[in-house]
N, C-alpha and C positions, 0 to 999 in steps of 0.2 A: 688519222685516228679521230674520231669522232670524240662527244664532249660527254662526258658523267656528271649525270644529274642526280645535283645531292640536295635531298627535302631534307631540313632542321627541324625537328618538333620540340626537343626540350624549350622550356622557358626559362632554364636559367642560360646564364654565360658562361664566355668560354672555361671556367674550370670544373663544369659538370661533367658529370660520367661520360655520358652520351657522348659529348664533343672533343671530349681526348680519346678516347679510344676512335672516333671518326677522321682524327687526324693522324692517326697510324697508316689506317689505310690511306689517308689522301699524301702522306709523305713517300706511298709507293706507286702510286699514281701517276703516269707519265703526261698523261694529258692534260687536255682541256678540262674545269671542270663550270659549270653553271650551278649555282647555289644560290638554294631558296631557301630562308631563314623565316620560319613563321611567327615564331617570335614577334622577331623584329617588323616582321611586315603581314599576318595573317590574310591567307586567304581567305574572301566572304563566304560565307554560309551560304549552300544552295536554298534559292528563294523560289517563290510560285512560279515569277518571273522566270527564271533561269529553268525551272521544269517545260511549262508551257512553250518555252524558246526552243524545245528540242522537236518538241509534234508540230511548229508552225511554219508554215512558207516564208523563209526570211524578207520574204516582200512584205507580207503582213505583219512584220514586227512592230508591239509599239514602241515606244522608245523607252520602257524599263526592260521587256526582252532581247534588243540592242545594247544594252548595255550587259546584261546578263551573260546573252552571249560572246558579247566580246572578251568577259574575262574564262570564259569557259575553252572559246579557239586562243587565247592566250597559253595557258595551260595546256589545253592537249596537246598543240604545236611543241611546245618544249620538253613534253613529255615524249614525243612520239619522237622529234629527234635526236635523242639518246642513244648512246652505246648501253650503257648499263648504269643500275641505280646504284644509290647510296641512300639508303634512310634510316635516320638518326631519332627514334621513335622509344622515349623509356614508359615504362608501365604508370601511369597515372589511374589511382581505384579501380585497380583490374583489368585494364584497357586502354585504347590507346587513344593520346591528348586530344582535345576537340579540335584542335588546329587540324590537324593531320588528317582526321576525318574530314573534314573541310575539302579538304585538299582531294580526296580520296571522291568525297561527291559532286566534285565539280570535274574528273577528266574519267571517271568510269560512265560511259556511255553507250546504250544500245546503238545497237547497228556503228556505233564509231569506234570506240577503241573495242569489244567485244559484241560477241554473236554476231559478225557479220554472216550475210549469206553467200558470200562468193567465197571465204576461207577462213582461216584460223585470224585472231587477234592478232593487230600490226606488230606490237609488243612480246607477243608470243616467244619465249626461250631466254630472251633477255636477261644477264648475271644480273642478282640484285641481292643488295645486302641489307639485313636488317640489324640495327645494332639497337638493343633494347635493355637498358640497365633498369634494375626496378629494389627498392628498397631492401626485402627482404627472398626469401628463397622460396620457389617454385614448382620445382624439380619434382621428380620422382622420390616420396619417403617423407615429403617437408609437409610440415603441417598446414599449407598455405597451396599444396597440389592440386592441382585443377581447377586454381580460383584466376590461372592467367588467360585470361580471356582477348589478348592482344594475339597473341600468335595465331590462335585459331582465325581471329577476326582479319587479320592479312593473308592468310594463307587462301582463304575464299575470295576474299573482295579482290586480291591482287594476284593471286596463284589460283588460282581454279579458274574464276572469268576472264583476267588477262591476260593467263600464261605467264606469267613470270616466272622463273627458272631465283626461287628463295632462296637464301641461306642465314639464318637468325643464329645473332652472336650475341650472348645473354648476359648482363655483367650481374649476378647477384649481393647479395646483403650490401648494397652502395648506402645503404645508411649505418651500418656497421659504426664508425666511424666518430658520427655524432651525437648517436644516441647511445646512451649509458647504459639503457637495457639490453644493448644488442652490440656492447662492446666484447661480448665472448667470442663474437664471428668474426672478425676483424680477419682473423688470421684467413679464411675462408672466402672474405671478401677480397683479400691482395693476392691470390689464389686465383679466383676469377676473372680478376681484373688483368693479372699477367697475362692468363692462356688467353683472354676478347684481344687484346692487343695482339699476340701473334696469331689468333686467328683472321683478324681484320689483315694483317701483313699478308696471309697468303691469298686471302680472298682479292686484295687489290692486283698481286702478282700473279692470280690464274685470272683474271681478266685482261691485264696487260697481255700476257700470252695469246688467250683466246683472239682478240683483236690482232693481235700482229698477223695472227695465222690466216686470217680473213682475207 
């Protein structure tokens, strides 16, 4: 059984939304897992350098496109040798954290991880889970409907050019809680945070499956 690669975007610590309900799923998780904490250690920002390092003959690298690219074959390599993801991504001003982005422009690559010409994306079908807790409500009906601009924004960058085979598990009103104005939802908010939790349970255990069968 190969190893699940789980990207962290929250910036808080372990008692934020994102990362309890991420370890639902990783407590059904039999395998290996590789965890990248952006947090704690963010991925650079793609630079001229790290663009230019894509169209250059790595002969002619200079030594900022040498370095560029080495964090770029860092990251795809560990990207590409995955069973299946795990990303831990909540709604920051409608969208998803700059870390993540980060991360997102430094291993989607022409001709390397998508639009090759010989076939489909290496990544192509791959189980991947998105767990995205975000303040307040989004949904169909909410006065805040079609301001979530994260889901769309994975679903193309990482479902449409990569192929990944998505599944977005949403925890709503996670500020319920602490904010006074939005203490009415509370009830709404333990609500969704129950079902992310067993949905994260079964997501981990239809990938566990999937892989045995392989």
């Amino acid at each position: 059984m190969s190893y699940l690669l789980h990207i962290d975007a929250t910036s808080f610590d372990a008692e934020s939304i994102s990362r309890q309900v991420a370890r639902s799923y990783l407590e059904v998780w039999p395998g290996e897992v590789v965890h990248r904490d952006l947090a704690a250690t963010p991925v650079p920002h793609l630079t001229a350098a790290g663009i230019t390092a894509r169209l250059t003959d790595p002969a002619q690298h200079t030594p900022e496109q040498q370095a560029a690219a080495a964090v770029q074959d860092e990251l795809v390599e560990e990207f590409l040798g995955a069973t299946g993801y795990l990303f831990t991504v909540p709604l920051y001003n409608y969208g998803v954290p700059s870390s993540f982005k980060a991360w997102m422009d430094q291993i989607i690559i022409f001709g390397r991880t998508y639009n090759l010409p010989d076939g489909p994306p290496p990544a192509a079908g791959r189980a991947t889970t998105v767990i995205s807790s975000r303040g307040g409500a989004y949904g169909p009906g909410a006065p805040h409907e079609g301001r979530d601009h994260l889901v769309p924004h994975i679903r193309e960058s990482l479902g449409r050019e990569l192929g990944l085979d998505l599944e977005f598990i949403t925890i709503e009103f996670g500020l319920a809680p602490v904010v006074p104005i939005l203490s009415q939802f509370i009830g709404m908010h333990e609500t969704s945070l129950a079902n992310a939790h067993q949905q994260a349970r079964r997501q981990a255990g239809a990938l566990t499956e999937q892989v045995r069968a392989a």
